[in-house]
PyMOL CGO cylinders between C-alpha atoms (Angstrom):
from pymol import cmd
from pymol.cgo import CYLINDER

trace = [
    CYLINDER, 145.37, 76.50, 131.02, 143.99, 73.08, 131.90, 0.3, 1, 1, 1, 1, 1, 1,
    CYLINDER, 143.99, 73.08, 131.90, 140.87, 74.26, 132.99, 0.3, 1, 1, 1, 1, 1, 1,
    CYLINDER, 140.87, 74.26, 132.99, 140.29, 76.35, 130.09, 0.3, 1, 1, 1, 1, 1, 1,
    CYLINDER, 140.29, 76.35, 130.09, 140.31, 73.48, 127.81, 0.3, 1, 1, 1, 1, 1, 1,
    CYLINDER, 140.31, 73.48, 127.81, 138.18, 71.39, 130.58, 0.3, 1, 1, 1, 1, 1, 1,
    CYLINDER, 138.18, 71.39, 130.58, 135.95, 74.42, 130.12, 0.3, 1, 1, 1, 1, 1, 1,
    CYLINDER, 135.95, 74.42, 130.12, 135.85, 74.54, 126.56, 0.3, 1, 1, 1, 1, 1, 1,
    CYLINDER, 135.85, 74.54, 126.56, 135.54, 70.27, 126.42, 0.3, 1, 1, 1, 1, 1, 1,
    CYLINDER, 135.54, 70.27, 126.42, 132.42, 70.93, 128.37, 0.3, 1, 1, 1, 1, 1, 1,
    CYLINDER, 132.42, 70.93, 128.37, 130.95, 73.84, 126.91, 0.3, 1, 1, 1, 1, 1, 1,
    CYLINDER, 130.95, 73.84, 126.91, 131.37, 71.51, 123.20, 0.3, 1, 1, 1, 1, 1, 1,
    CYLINDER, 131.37, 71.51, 123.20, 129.68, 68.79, 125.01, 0.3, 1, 1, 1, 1, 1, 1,
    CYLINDER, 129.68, 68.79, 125.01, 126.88, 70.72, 126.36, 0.3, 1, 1, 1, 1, 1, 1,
    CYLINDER, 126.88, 70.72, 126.36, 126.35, 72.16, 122.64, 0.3, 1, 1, 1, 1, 1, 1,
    CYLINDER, 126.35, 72.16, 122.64, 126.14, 68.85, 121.19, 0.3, 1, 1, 1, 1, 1, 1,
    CYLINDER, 126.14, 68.85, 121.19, 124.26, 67.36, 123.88, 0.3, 1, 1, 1, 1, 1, 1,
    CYLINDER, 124.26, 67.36, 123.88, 121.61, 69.86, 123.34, 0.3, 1, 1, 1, 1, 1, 1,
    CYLINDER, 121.61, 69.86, 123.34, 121.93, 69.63, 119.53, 0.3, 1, 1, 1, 1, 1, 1,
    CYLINDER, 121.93, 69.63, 119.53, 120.92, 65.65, 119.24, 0.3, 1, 1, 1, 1, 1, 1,
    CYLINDER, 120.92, 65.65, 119.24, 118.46, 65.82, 122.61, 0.3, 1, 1, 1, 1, 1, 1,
    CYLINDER, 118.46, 65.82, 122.61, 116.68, 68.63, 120.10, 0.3, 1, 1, 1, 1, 1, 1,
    CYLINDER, 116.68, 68.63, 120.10, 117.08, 66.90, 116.81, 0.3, 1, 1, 1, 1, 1, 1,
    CYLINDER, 117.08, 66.90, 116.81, 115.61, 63.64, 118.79, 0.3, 1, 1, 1, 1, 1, 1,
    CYLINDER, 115.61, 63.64, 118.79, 112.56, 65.75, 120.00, 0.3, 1, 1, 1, 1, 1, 1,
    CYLINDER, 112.56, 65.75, 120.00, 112.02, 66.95, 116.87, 0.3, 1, 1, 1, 1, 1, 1,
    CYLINDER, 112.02, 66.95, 116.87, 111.88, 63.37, 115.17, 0.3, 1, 1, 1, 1, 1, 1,
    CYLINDER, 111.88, 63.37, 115.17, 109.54, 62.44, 118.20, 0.3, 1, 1, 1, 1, 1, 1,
    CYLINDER, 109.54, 62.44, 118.20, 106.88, 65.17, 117.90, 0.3, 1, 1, 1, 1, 1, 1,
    CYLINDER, 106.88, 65.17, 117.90, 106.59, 64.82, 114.31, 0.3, 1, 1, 1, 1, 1, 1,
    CYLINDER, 106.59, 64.82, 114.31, 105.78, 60.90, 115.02, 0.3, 1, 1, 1, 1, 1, 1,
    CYLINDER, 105.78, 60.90, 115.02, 103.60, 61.75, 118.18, 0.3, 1, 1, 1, 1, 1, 1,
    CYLINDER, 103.60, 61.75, 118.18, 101.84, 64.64, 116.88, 0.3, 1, 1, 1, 1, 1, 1,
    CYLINDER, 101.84, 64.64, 116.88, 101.96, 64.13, 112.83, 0.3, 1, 1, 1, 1, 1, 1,
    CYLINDER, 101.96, 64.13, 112.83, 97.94, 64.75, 112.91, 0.3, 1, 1, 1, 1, 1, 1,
    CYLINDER, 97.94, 64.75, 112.91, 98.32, 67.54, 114.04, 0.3, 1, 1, 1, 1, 1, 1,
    CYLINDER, 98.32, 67.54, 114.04, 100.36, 69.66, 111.37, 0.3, 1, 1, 1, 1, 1, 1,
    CYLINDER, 100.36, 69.66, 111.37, 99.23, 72.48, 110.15, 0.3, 1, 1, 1, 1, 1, 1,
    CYLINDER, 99.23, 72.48, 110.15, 101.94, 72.59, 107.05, 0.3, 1, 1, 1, 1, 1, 1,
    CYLINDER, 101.94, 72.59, 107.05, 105.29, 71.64, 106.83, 0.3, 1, 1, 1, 1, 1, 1,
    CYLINDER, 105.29, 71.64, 106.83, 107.19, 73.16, 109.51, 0.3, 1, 1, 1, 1, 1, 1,
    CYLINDER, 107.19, 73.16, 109.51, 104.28, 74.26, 111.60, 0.3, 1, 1, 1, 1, 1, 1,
    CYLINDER, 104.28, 74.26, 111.60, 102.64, 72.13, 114.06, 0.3, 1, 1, 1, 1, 1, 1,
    CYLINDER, 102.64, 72.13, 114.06, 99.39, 72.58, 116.36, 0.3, 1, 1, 1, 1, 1, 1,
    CYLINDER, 99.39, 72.58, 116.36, 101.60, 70.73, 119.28, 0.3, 1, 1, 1, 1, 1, 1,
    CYLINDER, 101.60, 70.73, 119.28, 105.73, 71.41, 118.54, 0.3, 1, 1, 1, 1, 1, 1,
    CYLINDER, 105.73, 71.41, 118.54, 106.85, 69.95, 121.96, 0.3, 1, 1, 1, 1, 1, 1,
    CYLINDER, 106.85, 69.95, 121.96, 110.83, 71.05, 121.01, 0.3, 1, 1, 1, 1, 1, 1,
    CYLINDER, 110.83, 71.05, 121.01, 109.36, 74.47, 121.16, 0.3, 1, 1, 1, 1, 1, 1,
    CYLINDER, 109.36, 74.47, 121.16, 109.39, 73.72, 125.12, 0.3, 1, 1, 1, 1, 1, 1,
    CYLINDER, 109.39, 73.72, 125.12, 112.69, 71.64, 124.72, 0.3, 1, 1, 1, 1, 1, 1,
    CYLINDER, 112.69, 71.64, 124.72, 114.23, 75.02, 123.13, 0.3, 1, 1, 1, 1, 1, 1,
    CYLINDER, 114.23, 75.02, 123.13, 113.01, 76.68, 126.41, 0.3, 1, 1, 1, 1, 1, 1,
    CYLINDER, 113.01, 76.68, 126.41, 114.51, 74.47, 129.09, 0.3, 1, 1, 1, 1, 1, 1,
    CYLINDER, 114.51, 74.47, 129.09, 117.51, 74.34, 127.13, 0.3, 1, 1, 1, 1, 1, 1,
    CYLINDER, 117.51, 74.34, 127.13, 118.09, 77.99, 126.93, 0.3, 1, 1, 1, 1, 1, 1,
    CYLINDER, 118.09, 77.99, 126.93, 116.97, 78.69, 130.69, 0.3, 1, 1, 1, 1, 1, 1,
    CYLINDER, 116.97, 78.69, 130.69, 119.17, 75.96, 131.79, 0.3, 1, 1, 1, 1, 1, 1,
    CYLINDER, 119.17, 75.96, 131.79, 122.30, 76.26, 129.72, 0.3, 1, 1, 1, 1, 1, 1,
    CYLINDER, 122.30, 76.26, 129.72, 121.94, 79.80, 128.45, 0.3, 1, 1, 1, 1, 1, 1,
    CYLINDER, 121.94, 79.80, 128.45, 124.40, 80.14, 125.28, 0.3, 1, 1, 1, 1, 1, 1,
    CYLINDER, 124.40, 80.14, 125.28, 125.38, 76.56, 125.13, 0.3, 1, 1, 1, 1, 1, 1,
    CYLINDER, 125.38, 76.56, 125.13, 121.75, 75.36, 124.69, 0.3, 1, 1, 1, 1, 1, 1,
    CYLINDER, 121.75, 75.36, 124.69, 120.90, 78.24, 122.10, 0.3, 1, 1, 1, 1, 1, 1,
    CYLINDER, 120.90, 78.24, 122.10, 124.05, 77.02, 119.63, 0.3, 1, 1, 1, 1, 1, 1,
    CYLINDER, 124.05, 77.02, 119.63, 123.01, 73.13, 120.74, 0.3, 1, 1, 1, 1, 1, 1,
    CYLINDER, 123.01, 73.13, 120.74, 119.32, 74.12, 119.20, 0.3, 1, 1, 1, 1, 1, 1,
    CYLINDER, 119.32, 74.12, 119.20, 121.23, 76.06, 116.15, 0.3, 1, 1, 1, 1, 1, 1,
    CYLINDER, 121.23, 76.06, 116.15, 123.27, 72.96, 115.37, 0.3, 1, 1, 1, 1, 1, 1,
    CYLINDER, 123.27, 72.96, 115.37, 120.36, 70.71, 116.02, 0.3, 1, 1, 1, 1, 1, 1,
    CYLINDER, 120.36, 70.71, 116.02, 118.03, 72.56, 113.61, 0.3, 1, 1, 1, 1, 1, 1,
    CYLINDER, 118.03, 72.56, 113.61, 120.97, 72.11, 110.68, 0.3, 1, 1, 1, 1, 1, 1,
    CYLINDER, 120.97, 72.11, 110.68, 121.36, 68.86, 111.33, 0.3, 1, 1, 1, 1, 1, 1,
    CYLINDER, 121.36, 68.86, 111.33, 117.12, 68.64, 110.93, 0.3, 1, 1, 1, 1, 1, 1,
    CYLINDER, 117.12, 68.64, 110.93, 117.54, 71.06, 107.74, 0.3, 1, 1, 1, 1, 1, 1,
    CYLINDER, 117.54, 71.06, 107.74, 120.98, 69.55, 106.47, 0.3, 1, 1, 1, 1, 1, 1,
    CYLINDER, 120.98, 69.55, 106.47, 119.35, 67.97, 102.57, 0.3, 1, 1, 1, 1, 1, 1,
    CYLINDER, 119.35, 67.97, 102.57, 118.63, 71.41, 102.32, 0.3, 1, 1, 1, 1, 1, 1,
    CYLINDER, 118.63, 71.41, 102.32, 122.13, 72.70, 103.28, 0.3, 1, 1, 1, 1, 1, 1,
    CYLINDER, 122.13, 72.70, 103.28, 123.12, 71.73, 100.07, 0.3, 1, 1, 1, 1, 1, 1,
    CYLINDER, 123.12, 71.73, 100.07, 121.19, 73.05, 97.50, 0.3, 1, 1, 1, 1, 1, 1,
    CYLINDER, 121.19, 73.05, 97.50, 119.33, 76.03, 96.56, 0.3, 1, 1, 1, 1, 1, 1,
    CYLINDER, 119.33, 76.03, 96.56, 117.53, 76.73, 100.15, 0.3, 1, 1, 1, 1, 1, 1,
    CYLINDER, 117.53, 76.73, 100.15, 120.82, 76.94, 101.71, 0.3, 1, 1, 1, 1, 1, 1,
    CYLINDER, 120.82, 76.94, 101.71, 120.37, 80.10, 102.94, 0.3, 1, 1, 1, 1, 1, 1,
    CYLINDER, 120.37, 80.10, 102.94, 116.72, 79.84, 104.32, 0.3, 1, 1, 1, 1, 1, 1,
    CYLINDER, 116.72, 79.84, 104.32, 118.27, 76.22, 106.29, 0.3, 1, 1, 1, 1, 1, 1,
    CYLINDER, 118.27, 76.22, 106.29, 120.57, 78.89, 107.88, 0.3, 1, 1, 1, 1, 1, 1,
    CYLINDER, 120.57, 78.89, 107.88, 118.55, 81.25, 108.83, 0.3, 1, 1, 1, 1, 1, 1,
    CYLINDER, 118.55, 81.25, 108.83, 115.92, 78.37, 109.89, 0.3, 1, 1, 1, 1, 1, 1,
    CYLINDER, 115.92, 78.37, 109.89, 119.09, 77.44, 112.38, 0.3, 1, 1, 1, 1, 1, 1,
    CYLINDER, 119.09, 77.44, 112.38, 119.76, 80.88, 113.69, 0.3, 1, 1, 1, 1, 1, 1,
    CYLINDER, 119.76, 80.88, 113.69, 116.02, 81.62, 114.18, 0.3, 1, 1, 1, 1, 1, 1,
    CYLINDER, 116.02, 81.62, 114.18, 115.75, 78.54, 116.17, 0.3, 1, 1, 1, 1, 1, 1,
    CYLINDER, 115.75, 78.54, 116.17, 118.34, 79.13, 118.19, 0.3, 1, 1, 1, 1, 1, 1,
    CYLINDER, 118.34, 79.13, 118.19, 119.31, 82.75, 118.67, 0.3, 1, 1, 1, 1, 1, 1,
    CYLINDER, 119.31, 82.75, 118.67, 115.37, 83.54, 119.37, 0.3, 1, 1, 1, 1, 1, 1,
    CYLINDER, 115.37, 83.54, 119.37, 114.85, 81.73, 122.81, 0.3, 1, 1, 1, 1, 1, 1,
    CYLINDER, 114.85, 81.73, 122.81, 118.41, 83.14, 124.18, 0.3, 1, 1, 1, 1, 1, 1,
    CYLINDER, 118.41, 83.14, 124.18, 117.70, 86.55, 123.29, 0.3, 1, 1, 1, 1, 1, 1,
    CYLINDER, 117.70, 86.55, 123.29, 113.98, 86.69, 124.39, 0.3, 1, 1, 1, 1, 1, 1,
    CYLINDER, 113.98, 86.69, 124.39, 115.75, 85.29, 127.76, 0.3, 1, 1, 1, 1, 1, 1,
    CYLINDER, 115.75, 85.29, 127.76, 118.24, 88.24, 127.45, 0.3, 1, 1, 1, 1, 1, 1,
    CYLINDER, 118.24, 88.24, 127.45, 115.70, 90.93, 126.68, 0.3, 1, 1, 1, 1, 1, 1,
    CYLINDER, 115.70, 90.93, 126.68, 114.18, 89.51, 130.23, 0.3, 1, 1, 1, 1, 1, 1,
    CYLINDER, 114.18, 89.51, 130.23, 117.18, 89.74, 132.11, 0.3, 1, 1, 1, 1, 1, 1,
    CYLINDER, 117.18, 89.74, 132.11, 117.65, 93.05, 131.08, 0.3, 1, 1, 1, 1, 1, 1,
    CYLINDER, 117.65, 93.05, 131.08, 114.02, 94.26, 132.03, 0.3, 1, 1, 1, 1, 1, 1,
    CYLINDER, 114.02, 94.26, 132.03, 114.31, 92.56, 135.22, 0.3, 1, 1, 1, 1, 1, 1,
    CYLINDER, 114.31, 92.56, 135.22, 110.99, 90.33, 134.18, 0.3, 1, 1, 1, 1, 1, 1,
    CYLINDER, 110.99, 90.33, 134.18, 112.19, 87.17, 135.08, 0.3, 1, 1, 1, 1, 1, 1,
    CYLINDER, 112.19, 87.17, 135.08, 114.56, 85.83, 137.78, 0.3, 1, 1, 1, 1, 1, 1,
    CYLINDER, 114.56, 85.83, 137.78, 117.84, 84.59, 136.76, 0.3, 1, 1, 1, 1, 1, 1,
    CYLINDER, 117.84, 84.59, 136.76, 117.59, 81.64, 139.22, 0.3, 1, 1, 1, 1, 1, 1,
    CYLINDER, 117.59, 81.64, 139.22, 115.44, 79.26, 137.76, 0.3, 1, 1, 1, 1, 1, 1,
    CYLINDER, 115.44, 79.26, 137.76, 114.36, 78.51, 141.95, 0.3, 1, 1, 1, 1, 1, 1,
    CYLINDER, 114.36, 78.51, 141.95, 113.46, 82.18, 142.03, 0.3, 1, 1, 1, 1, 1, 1,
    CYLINDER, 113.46, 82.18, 142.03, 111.47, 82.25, 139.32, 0.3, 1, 1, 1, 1, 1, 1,
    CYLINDER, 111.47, 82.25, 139.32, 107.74, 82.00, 139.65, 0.3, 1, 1, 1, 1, 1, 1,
    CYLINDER, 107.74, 82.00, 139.65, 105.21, 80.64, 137.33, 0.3, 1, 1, 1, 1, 1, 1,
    CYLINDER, 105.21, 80.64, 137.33, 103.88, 83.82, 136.21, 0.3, 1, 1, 1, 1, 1, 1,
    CYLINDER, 103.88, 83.82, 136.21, 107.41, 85.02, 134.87, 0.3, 1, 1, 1, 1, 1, 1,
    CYLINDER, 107.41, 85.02, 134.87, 107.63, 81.81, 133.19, 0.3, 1, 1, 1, 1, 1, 1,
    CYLINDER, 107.63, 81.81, 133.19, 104.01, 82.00, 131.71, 0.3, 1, 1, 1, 1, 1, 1,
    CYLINDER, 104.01, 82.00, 131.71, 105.00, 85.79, 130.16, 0.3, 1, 1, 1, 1, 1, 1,
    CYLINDER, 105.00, 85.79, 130.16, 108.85, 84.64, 128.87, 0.3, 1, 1, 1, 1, 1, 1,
    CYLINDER, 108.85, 84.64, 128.87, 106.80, 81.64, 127.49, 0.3, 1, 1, 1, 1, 1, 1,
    CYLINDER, 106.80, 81.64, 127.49, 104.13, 83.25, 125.48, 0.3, 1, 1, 1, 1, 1, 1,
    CYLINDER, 104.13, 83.25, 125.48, 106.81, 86.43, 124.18, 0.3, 1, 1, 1, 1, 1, 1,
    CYLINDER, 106.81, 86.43, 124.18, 109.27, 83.72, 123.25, 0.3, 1, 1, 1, 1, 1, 1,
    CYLINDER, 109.27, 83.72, 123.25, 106.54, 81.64, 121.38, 0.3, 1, 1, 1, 1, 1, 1,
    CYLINDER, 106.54, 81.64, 121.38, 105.71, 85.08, 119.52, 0.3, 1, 1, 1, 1, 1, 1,
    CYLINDER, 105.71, 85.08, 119.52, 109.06, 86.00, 119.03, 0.3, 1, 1, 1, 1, 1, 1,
    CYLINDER, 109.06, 86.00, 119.03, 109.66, 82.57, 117.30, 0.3, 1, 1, 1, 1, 1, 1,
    CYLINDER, 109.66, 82.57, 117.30, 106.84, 82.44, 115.29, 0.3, 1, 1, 1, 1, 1, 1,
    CYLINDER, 106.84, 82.44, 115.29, 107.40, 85.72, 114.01, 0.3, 1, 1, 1, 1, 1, 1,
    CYLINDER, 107.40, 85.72, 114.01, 110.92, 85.22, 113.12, 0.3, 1, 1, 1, 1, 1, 1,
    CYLINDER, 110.92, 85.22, 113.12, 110.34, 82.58, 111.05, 0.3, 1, 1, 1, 1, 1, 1,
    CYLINDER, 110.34, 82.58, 111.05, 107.94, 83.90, 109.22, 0.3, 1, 1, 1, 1, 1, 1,
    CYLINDER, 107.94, 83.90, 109.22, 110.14, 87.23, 108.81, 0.3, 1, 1, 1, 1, 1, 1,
    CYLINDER, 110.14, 87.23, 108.81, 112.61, 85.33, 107.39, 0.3, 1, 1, 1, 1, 1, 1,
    CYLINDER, 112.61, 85.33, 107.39, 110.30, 82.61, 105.21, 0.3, 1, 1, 1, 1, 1, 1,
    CYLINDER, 110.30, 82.61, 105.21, 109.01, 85.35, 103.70, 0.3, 1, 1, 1, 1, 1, 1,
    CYLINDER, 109.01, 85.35, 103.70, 112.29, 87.50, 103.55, 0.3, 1, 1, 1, 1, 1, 1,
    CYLINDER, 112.29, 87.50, 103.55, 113.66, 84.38, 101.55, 0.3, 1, 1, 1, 1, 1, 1,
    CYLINDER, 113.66, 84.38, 101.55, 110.65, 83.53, 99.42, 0.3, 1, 1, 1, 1, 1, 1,
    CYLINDER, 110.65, 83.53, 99.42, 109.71, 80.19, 101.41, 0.3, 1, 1, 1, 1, 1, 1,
    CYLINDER, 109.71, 80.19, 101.41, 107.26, 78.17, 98.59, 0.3, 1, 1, 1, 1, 1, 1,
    CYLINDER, 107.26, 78.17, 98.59, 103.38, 77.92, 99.74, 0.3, 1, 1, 1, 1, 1, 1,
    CYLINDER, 103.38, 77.92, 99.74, 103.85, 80.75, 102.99, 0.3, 1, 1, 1, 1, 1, 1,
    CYLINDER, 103.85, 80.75, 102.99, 101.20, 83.10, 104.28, 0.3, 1, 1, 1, 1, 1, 1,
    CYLINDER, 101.20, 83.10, 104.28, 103.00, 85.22, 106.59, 0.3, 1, 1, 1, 1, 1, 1,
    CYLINDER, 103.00, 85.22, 106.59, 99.52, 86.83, 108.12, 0.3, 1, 1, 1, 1, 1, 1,
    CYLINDER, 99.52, 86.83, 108.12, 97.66, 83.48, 108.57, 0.3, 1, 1, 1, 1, 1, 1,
    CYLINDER, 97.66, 83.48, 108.57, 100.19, 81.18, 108.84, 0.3, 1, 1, 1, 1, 1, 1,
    CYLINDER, 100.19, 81.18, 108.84, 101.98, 82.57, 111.75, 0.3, 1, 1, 1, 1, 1, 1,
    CYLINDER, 101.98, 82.57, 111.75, 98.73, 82.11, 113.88, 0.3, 1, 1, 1, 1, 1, 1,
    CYLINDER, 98.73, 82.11, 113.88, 99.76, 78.26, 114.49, 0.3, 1, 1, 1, 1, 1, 1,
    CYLINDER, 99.76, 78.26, 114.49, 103.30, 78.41, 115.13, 0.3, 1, 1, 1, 1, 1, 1,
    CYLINDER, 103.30, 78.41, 115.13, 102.62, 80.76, 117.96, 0.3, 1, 1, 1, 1, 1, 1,
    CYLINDER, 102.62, 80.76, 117.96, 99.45, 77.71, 119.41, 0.3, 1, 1, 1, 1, 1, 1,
    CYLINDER, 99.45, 77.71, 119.41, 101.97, 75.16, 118.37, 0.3, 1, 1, 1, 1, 1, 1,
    CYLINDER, 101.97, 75.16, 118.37, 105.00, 76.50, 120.25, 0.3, 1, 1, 1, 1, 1, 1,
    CYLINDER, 105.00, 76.50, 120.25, 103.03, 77.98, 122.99, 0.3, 1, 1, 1, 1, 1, 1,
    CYLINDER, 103.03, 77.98, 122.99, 101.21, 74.62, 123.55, 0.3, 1, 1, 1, 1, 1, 1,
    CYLINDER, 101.21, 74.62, 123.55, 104.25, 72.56, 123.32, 0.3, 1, 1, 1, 1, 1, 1,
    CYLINDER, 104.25, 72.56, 123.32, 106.48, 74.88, 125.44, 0.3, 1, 1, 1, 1, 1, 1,
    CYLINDER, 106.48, 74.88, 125.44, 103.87, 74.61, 128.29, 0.3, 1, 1, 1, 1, 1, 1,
    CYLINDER, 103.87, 74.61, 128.29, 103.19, 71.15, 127.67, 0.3, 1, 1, 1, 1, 1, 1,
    CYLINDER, 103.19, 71.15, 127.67, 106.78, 70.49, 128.04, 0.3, 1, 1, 1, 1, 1, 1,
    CYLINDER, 106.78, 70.49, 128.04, 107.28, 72.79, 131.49, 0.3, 1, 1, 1, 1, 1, 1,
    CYLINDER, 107.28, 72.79, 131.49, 104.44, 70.89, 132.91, 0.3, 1, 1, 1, 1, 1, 1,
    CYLINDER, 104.44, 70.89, 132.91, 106.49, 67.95, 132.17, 0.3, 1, 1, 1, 1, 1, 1,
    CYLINDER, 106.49, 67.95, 132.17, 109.34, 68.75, 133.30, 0.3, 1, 1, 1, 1, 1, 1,
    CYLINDER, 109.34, 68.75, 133.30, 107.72, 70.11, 136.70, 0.3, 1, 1, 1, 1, 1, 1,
    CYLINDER, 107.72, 70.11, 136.70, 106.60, 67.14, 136.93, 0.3, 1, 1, 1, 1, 1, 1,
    CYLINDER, 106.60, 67.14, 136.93, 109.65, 64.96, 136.30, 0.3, 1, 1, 1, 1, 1, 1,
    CYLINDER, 109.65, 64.96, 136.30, 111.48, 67.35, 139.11, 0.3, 1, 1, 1, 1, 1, 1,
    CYLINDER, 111.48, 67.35, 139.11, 109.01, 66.76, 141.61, 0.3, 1, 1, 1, 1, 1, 1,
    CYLINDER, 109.01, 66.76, 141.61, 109.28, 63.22, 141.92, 0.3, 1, 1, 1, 1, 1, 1,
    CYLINDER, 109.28, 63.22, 141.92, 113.05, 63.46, 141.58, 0.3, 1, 1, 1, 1, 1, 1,
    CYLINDER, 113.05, 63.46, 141.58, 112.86, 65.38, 144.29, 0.3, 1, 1, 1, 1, 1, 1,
    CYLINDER, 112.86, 65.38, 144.29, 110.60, 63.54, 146.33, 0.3, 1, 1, 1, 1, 1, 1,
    CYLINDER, 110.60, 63.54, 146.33, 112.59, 60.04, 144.93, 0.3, 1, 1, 1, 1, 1, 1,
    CYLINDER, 112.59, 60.04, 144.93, 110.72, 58.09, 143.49, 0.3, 1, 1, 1, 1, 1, 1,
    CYLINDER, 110.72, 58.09, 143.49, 108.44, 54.95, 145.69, 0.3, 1, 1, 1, 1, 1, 1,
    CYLINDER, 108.44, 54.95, 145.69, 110.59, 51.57, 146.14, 0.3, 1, 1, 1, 1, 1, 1,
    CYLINDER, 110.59, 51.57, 146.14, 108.35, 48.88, 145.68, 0.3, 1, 1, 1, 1, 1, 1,
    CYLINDER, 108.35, 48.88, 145.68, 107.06, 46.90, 148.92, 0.3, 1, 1, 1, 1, 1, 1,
    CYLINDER, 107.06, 46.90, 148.92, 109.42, 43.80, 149.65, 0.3, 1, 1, 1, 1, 1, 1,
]
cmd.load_cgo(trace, "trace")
């Protein structure tokens, strides 16, 4: 029984975790990259695009309802008025959409399910169908939910750069930041 709630501590942890490291990289790209939007909601460069993919490859379900929760918290003036539902659906989108491009995957057999296994190329293709899975979705559901100042057939075109950019821009990174973990990083000369 003890571990079960240890489990369950953790889990809740890992979901909030993931919800404020998301709702932080949000707040950053729009400071870092705020020349680069396209319109509200769709950037050139959306670097949390690639934070949505590590979180989901690293903490599967936990990391998808971290991104949900995040993407409320983002959304949450509009949680409470007439765009209620299209804050919602914003959340689920962002969420639901990496995890079950990662599922679709598994099920195919297209991409290891041991991130050490999995090679760059696997990576490249669950990158680029999750960034058009994404972009997609939320302009399903925009225009679904009669989203002000949306054109679905134009508009969709940078989400999918933005969150194909940022996603690789952020696995670069992150390569990157593992390597010289790996390696430790240089002490300086006494």
């Amino acid at each position: 029984m003890r571990t079960t709630v240890q489990e369950a501590l953790q889990t809740a942890m890992l979901m909030l975790a993931s919800a404020a490291l998301f709702a932080v990289f949000f707040q950053f790209n729009a400071w870092i990259f705020s020349a680069l939007e396209y319109r509200s909601g769709i950037n050139w460069v959306f670097l949390p695009s690639g934070f949505r993919v590590i979180l989901v490859l690293i903490l599967g379900l936990p990391g998808a309802v971290g991104i949900m929760l995040g993407t409320w918290y983002i959304d949450r003036m509009d949680l409470s008025n007439e765009f209620i539902w299209l804050a919602l659906c914003n959340g689920l989108v962002s969420g639901w959409t990496p995890w079950l491009t990662l599922k679709w995957f598994e099920k195919r057999k297209m991409i290891s399910l041991h991130l050490n296994d999995m090679t760059v190329q696997q990576l490249l293709n669950f990158t680029m169908v999750y960034a058009a899975a994404n972009a997609l979705a939320h302009h399903g559901i925009w225009l679904l939910l009669h989203r002000v100042n949306i054109n679905g057939w134009v508009d969709v075109w940078p989400m999918f750069v933005g969150d194909m950019t940022g996603a690789l821009l952020m696995l670069y990174a992150w390569k990157l930041l593992l390597k010289f973990v790996k390696q430790g990083l240089p002490l300086p000369k006494k």
